[in-house]
N, CA, C and O atoms as CSV, one atom per row, in Angstrom:
chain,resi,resn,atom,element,x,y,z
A,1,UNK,N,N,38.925,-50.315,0.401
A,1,UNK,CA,C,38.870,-51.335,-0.619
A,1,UNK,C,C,38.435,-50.706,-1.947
A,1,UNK,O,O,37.352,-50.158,-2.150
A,2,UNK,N,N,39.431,-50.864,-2.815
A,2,UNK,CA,C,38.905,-50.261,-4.407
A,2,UNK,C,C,38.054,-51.062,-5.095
A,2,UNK,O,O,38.483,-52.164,-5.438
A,3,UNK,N,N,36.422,-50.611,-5.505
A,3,UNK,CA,C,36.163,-51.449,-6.162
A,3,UNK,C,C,35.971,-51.281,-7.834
A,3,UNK,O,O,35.469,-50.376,-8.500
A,4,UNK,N,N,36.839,-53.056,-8.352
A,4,UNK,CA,C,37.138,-53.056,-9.981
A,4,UNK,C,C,36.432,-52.299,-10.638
A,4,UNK,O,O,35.217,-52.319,-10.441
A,5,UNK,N,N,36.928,-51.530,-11.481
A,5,UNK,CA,C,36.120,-50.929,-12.966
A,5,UNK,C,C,34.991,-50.326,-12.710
A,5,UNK,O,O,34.000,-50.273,-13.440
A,6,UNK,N,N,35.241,-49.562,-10.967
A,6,UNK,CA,C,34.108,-48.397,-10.501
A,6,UNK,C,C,34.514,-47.335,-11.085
A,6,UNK,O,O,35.690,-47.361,-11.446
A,7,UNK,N,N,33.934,-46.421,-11.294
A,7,UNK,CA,C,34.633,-45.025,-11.698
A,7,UNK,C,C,33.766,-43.841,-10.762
A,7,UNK,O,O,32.757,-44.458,-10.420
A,8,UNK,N,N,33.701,-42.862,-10.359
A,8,UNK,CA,C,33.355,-41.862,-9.993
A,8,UNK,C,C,32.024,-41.262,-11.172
A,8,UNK,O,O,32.387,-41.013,-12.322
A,9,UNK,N,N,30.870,-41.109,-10.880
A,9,UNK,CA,C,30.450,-40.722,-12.184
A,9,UNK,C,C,29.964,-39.302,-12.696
A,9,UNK,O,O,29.323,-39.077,-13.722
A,10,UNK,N,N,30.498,-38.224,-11.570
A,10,UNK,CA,C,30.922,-36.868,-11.363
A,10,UNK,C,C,32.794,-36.718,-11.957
A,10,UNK,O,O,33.232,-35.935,-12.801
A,11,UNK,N,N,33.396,-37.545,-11.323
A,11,UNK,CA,C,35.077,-36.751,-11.977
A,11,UNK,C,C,35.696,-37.874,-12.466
A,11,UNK,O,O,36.765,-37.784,-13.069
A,12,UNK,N,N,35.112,-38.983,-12.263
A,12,UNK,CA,C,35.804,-40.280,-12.963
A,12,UNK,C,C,36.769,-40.890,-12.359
A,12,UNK,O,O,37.493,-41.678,-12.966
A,13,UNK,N,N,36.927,-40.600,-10.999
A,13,UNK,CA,C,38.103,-41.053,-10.422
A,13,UNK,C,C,37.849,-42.217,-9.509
A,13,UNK,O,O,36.678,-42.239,-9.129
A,14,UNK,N,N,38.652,-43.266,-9.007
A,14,UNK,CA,C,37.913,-44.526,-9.114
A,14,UNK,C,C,37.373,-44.649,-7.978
A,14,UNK,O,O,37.703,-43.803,-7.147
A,15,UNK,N,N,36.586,-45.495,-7.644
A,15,UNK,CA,C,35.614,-45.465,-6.075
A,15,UNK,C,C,36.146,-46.674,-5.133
A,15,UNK,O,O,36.208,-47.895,-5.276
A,16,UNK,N,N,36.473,-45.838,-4.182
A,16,UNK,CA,C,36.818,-46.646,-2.958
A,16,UNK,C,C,35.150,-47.256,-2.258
A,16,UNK,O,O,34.102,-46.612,-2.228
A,17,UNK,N,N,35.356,-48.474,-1.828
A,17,UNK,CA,C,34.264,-48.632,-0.634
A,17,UNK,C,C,32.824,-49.641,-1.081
A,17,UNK,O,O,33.060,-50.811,-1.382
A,18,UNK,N,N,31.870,-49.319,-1.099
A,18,UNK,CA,C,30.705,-50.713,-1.664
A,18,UNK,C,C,30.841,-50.500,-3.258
A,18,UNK,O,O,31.292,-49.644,-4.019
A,19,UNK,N,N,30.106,-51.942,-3.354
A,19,UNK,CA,C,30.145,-52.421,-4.726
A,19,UNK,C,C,28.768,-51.330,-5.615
A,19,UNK,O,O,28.645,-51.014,-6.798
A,20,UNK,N,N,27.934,-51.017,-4.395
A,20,UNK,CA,C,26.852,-49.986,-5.495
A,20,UNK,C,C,27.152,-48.636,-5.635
A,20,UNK,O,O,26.483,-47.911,-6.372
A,21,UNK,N,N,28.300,-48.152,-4.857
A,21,UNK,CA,C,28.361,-46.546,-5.202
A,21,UNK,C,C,28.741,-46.116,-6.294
A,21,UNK,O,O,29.689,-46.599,-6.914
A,22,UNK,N,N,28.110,-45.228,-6.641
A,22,UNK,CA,C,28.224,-44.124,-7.927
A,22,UNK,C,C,28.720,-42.703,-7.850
A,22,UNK,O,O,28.617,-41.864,-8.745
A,23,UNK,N,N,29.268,-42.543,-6.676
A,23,UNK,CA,C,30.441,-41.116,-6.448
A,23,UNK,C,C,31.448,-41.463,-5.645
A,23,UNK,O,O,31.205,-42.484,-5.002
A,24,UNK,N,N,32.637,-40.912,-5.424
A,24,UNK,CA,C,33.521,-40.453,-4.643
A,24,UNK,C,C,33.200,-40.082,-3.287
A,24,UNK,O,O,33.543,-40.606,-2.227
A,25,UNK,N,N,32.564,-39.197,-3.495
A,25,UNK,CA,C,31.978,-38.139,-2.371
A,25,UNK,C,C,30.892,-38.096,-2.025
A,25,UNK,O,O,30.197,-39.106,-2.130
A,26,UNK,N,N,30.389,-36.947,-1.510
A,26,UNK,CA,C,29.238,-36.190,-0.922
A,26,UNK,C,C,29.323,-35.003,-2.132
A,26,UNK,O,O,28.366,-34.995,-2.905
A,27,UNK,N,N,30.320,-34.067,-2.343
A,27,UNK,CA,C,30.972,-33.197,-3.201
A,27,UNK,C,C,30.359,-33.653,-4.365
A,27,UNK,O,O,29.518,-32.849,-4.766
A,28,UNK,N,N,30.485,-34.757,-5.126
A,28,UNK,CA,C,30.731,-35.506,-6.431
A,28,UNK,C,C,29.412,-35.460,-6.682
A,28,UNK,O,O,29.021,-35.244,-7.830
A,29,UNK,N,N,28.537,-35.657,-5.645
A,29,UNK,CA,C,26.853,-36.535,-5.895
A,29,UNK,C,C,26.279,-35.166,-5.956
A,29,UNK,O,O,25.584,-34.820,-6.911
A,30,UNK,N,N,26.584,-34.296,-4.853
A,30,UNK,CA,C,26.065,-33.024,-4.806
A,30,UNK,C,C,25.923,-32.191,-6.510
A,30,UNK,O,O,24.905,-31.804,-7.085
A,31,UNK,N,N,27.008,-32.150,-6.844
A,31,UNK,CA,C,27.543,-31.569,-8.362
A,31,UNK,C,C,27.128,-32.421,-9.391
A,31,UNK,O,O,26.987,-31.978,-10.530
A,32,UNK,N,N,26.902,-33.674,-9.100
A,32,UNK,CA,C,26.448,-34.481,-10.263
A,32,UNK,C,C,24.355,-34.062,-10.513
A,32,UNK,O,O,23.596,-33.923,-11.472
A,33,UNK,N,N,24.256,-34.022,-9.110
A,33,UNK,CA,C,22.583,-33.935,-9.241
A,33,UNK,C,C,22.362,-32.275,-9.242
A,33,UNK,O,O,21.186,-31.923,-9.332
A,34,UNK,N,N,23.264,-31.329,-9.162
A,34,UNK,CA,C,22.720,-30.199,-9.210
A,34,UNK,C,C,22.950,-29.803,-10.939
A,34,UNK,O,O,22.163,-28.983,-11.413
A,35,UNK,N,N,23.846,-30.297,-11.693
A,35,UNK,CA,C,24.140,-30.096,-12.941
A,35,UNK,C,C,22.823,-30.821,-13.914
A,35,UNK,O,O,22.608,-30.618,-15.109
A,36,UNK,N,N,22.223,-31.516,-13.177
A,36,UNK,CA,C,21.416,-32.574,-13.857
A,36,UNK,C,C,19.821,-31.589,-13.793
A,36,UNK,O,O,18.946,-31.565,-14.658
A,37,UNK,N,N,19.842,-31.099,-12.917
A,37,UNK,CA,C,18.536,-30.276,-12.486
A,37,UNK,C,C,18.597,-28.556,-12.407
A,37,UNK,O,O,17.835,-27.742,-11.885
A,38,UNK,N,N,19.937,-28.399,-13.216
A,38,UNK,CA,C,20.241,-26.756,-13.193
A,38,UNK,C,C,19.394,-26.235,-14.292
A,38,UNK,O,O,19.150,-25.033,-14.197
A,39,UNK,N,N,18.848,-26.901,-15.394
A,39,UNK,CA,C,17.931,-26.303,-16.155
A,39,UNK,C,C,16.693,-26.083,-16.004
A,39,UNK,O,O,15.998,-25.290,-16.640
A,40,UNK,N,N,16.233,-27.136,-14.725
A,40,UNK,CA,C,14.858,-26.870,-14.295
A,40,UNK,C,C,14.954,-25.925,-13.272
A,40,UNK,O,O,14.187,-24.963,-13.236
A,41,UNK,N,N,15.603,-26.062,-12.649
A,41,UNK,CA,C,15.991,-24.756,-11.518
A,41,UNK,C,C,16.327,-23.545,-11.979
A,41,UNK,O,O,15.818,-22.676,-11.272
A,42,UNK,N,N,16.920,-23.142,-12.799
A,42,UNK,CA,C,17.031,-21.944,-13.636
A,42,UNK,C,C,15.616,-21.313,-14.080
A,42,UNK,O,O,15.324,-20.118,-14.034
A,43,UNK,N,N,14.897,-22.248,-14.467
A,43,UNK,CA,C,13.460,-21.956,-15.255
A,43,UNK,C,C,12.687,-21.454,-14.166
A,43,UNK,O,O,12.051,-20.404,-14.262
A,44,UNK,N,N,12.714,-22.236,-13.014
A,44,UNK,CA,C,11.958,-21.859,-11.932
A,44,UNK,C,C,12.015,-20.537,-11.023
A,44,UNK,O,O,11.137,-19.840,-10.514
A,45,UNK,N,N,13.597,-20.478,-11.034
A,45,UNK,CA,C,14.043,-19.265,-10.767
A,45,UNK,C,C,13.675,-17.937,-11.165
A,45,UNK,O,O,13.257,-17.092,-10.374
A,46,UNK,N,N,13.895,-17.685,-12.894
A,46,UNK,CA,C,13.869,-16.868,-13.914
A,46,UNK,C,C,12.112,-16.652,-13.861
A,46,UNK,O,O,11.647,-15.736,-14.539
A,47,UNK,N,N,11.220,-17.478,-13.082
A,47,UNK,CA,C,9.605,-17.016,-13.405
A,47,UNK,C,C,9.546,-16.309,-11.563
A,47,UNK,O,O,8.913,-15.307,-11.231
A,48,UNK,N,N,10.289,-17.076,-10.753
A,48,UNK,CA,C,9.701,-16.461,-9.246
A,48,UNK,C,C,10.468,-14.937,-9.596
A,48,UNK,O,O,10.259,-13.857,-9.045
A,49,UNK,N,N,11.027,-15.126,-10.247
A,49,UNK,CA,C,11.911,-13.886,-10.604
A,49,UNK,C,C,11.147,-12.489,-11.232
A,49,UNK,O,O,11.123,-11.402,-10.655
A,50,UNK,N,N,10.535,-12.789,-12.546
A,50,UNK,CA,C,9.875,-11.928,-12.600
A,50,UNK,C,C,7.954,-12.182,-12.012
A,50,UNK,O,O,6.952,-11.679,-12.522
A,51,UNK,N,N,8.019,-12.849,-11.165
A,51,UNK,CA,C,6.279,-12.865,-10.600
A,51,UNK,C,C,6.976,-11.819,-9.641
A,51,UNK,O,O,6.607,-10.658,-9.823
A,52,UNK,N,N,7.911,-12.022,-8.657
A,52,UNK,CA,C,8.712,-11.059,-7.799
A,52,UNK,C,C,7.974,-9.580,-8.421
A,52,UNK,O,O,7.001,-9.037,-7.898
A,53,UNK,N,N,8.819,-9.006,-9.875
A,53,UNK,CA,C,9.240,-8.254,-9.789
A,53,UNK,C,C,7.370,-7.686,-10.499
A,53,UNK,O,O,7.119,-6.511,-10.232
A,54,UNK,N,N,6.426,-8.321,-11.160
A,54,UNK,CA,C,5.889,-7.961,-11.449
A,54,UNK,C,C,4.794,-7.505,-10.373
A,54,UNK,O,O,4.260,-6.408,-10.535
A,55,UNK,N,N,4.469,-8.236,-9.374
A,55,UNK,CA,C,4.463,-8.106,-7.844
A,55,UNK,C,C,4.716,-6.251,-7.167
A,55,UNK,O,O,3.844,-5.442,-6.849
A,56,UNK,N,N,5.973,-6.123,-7.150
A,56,UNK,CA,C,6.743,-4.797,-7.129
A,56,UNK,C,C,6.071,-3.818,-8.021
A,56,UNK,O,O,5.479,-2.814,-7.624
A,57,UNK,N,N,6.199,-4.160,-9.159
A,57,UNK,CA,C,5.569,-2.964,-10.197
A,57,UNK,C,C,4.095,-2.622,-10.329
A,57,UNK,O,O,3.680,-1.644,-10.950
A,58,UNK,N,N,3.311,-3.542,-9.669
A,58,UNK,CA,C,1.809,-3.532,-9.839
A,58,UNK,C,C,1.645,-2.589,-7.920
A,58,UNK,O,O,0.752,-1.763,-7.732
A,59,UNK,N,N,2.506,-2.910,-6.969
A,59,UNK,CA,C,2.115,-2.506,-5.824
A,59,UNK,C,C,3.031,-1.201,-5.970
A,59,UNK,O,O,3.090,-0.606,-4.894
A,60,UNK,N,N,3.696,-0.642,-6.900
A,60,UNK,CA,C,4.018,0.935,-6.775
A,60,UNK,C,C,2.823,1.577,-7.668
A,60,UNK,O,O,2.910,2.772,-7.385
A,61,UNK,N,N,1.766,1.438,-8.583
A,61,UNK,CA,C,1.130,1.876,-8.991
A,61,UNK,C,C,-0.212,2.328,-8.004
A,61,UNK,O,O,-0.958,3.269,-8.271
A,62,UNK,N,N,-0.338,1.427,-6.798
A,62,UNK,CA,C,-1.830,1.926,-5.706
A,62,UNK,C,C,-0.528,3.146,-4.994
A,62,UNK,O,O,0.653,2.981,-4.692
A,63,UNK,N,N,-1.342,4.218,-4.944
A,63,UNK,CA,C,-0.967,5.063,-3.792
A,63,UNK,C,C,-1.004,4.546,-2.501
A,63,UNK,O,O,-1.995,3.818,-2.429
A,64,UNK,N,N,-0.254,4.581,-1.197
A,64,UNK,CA,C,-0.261,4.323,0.249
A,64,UNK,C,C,-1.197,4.556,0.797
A,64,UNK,O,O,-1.609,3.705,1.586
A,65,UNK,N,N,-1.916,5.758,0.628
A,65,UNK,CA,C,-3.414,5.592,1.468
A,65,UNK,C,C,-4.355,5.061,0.846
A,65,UNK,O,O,-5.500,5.361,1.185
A,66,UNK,N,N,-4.093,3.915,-0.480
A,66,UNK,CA,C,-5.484,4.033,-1.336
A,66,UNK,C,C,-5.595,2.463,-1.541
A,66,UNK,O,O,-4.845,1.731,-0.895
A,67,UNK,N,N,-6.567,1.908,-2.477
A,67,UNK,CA,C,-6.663,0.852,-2.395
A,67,UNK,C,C,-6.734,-0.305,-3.135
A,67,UNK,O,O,-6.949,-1.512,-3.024
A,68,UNK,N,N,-6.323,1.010,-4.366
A,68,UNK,CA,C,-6.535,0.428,-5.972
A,68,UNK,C,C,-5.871,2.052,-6.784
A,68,UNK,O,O,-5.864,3.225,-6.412
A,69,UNK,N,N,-5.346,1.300,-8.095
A,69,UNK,CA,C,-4.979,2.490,-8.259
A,69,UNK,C,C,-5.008,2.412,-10.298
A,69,UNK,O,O,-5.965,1.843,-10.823
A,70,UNK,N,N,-4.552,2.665,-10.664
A,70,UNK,CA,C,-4.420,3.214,-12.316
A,70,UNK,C,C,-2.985,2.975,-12.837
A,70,UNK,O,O,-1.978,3.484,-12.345
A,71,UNK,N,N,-3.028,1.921,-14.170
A,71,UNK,CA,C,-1.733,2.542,-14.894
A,71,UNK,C,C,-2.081,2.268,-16.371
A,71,UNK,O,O,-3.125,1.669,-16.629
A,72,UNK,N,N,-1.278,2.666,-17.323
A,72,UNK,CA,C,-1.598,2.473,-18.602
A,72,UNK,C,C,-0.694,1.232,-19.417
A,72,UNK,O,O,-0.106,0.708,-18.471
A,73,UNK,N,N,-0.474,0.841,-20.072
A,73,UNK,CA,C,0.018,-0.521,-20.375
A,73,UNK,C,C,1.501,0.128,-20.490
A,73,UNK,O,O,2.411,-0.315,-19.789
A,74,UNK,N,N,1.730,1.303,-21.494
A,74,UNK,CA,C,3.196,1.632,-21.818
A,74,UNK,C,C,4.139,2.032,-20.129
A,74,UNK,O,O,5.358,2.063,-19.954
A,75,UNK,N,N,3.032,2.285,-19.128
A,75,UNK,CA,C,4.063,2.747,-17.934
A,75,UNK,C,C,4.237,1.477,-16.993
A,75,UNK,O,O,4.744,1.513,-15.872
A,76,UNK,N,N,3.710,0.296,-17.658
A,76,UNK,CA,C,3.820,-0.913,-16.934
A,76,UNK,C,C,5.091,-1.322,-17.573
A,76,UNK,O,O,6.117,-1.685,-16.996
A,77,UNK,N,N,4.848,-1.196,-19.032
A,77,UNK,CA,C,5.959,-1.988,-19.665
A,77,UNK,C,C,7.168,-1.404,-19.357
A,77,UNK,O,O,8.216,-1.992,-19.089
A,78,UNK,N,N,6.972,-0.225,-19.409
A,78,UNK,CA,C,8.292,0.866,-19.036
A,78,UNK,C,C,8.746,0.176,-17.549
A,78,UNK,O,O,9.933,-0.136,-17.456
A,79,UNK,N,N,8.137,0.001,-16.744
A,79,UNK,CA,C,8.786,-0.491,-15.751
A,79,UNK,C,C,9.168,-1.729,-15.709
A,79,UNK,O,O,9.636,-2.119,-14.639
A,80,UNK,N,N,9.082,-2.626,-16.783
A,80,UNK,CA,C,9.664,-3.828,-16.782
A,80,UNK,C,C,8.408,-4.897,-16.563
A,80,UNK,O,O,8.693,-6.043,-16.216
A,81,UNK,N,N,7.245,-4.581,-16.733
A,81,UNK,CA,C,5.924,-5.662,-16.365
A,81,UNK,C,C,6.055,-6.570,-17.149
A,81,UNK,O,O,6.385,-6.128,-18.250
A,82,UNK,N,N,5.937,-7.874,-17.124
A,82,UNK,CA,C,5.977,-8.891,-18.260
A,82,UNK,C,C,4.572,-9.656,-17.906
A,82,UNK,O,O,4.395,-10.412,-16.951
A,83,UNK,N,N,3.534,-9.249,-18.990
A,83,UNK,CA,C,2.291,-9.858,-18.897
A,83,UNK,C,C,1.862,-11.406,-19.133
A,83,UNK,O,O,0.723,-11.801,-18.888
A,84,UNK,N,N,2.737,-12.113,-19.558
A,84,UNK,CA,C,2.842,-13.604,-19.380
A,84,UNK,C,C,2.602,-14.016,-18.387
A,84,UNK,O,O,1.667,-14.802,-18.229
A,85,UNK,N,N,3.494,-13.545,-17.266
A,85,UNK,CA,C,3.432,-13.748,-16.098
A,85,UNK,C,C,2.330,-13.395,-14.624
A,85,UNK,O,O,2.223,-12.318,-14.037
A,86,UNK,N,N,1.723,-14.509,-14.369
A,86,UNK,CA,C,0.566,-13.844,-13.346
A,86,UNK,C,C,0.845,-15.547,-12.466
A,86,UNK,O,O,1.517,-16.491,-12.881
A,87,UNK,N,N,0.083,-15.444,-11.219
A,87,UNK,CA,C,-0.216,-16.855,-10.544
A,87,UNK,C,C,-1.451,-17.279,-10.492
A,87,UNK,O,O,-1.595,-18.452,-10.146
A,88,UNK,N,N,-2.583,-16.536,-10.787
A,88,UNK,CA,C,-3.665,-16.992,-10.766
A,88,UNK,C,C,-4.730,-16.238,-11.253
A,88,UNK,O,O,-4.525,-15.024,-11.218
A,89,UNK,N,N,-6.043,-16.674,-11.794
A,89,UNK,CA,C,-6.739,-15.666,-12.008
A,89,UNK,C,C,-7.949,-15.543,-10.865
A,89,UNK,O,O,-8.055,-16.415,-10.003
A,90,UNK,N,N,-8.842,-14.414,-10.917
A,90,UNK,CA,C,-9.600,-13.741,-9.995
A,90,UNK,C,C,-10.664,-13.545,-10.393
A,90,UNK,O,O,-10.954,-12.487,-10.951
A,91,UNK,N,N,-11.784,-14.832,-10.144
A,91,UNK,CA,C,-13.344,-13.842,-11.035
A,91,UNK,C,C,-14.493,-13.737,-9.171
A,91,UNK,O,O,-14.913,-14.420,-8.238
A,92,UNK,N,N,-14.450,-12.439,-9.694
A,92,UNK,CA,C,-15.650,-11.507,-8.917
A,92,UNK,C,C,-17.036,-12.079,-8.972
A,92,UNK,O,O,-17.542,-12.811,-9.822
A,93,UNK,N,N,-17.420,-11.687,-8.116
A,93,UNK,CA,C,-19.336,-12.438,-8.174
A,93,UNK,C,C,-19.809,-11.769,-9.157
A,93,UNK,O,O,-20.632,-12.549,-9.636
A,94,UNK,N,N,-19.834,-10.508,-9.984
A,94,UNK,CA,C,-19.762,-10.423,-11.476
A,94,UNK,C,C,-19.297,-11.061,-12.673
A,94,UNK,O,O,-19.918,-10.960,-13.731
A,95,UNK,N,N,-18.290,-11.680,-12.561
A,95,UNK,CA,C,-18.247,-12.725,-13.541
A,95,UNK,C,C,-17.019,-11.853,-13.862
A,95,UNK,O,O,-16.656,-12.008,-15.028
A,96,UNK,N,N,-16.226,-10.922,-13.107
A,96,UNK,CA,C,-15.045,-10.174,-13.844
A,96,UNK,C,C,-13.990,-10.961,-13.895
A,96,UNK,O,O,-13.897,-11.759,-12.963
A,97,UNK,N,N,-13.192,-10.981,-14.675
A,97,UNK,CA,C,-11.654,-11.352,-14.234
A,97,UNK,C,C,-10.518,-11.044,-14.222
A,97,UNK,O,O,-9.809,-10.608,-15.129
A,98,UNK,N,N,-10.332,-11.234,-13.315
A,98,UNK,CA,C,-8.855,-10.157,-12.884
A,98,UNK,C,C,-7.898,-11.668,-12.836
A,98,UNK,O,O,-8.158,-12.830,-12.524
A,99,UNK,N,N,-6.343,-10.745,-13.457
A,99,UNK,CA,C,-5.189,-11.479,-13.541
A,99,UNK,C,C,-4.383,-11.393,-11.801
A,99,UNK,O,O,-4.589,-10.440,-11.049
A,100,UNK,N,N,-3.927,-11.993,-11.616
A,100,UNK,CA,C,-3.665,-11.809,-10.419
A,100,UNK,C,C,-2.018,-12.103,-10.110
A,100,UNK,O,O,-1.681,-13.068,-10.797
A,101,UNK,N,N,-0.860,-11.579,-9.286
A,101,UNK,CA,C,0.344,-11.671,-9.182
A,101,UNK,C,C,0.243,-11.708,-7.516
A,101,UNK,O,O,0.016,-10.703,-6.844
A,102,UNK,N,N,0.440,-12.978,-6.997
A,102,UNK,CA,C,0.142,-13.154,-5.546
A,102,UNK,C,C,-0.972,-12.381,-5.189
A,102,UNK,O,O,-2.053,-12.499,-5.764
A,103,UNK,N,N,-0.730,-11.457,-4.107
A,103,UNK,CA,C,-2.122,-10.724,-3.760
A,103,UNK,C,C,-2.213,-9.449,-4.417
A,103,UNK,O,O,-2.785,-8.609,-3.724
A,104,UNK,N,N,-1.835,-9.057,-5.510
A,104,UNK,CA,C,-2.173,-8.240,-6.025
A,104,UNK,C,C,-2.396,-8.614,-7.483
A,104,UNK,O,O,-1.688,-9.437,-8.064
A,105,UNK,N,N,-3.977,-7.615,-8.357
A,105,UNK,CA,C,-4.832,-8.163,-9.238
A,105,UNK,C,C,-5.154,-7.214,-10.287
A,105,UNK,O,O,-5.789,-6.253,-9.853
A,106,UNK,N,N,-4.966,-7.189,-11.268
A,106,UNK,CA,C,-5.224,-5.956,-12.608
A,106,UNK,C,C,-6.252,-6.496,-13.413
A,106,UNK,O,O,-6.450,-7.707,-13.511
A,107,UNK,N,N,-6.894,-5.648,-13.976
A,107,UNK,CA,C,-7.971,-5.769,-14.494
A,107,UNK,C,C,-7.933,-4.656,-15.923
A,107,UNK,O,O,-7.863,-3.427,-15.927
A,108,UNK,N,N,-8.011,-5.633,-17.087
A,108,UNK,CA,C,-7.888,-4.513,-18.461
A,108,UNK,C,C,-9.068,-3.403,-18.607
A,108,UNK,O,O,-10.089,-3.868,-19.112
A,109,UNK,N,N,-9.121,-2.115,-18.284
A,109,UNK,CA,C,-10.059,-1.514,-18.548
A,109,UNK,C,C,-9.965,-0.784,-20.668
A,109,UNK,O,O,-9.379,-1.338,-21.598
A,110,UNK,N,N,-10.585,0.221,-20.695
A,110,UNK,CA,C,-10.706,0.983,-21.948
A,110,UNK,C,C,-9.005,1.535,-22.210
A,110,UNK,O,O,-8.070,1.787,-21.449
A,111,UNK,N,N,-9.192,1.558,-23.678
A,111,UNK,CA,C,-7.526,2.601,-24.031
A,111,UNK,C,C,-5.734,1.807,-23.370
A,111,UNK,O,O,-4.668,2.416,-23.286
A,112,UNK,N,N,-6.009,0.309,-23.010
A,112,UNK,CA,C,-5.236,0.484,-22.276
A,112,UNK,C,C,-4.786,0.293,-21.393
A,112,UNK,O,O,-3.670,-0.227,-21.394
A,113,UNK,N,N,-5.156,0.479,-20.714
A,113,UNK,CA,C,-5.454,1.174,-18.967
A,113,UNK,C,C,-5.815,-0.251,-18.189
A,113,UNK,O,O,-6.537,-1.145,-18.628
A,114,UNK,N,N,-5.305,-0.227,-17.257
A,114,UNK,CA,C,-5.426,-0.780,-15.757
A,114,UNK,C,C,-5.969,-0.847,-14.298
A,114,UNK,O,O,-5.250,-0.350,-13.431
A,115,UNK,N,N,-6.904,-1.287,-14.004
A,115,UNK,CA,C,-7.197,-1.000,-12.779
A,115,UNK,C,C,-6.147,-1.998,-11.590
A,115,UNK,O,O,-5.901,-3.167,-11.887
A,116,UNK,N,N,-5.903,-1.730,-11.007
A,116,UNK,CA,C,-4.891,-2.551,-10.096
A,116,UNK,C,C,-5.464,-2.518,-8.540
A,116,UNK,O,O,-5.619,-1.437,-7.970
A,117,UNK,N,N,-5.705,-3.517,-8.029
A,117,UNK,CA,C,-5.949,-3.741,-6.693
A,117,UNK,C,C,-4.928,-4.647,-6.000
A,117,UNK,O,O,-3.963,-5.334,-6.335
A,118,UNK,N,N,-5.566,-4.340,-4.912
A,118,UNK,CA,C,-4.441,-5.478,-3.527
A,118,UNK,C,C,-5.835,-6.163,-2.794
A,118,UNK,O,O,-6.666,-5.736,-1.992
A,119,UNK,N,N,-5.624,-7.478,-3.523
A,119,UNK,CA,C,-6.930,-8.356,-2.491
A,119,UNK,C,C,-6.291,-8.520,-1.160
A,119,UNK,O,O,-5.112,-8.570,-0.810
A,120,UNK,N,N,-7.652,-8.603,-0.392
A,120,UNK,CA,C,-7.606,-9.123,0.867
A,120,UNK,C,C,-7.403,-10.589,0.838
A,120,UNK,O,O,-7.040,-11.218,-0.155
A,121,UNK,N,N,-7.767,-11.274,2.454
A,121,UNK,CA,C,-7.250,-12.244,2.414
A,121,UNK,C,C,-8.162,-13.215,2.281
A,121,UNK,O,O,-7.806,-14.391,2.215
């Protein structure tokens, strides 16, 4: 059953079936609500994206047998670090605070420089 002066509101093509539907399809609704929310999803993407990668670049700076390790700001940036980006911060029963990228945590020392750890759990 076509119903009057329905239209599809993904491709415009007219709607068979109840008087409240607002797609064609499954296809139609799918594409209508992912176009509607592709800019927030993009955004969300583009940050797990670089927390990912900043993640990566902070855990090649500890050596494998060690437990904390050293870098200087230009060999962070060189590797692509984007300091905007952290998930949480980290204060010590000293009152320190460390930036934190999931479980791993940097801390601005002198000149520069970085101390980088991997918290426990």
């Amino acid at each position: 059953m076509l119903v009057p002066d329905k239209i599809c509101v993904s491709c415009a093509k007219q709607i068979k079936g109840r008087a409240d539907k607002k797609f064609c399809n499954d296809h139609c609704r799918n594409n209508y609500n992912n176009l509607l929310n592709a800019e927030a999803n993009n955004l969300v993407r583009n940050v797990n994206h670089a927390l990912g990668k900043n993640r990566r670049i902070l855990e090649s700076f500890i050596p494998p047998t060690e437990e904390m390790g050293k870098a200087s700001k230009e060999a962070m940036l060189q590797c692509g670090f984007q300091f905007k980006y952290y998930t949480h911060i980290y204060i010590n029963k000293k009152g320190t605070q460390y930036l934190c990228c999931y479980d791993y945590a940097y801390l601005l020392l002198e000149n520069d420089w970085y101390l980088i750890v991997k918290k426990g759990d």
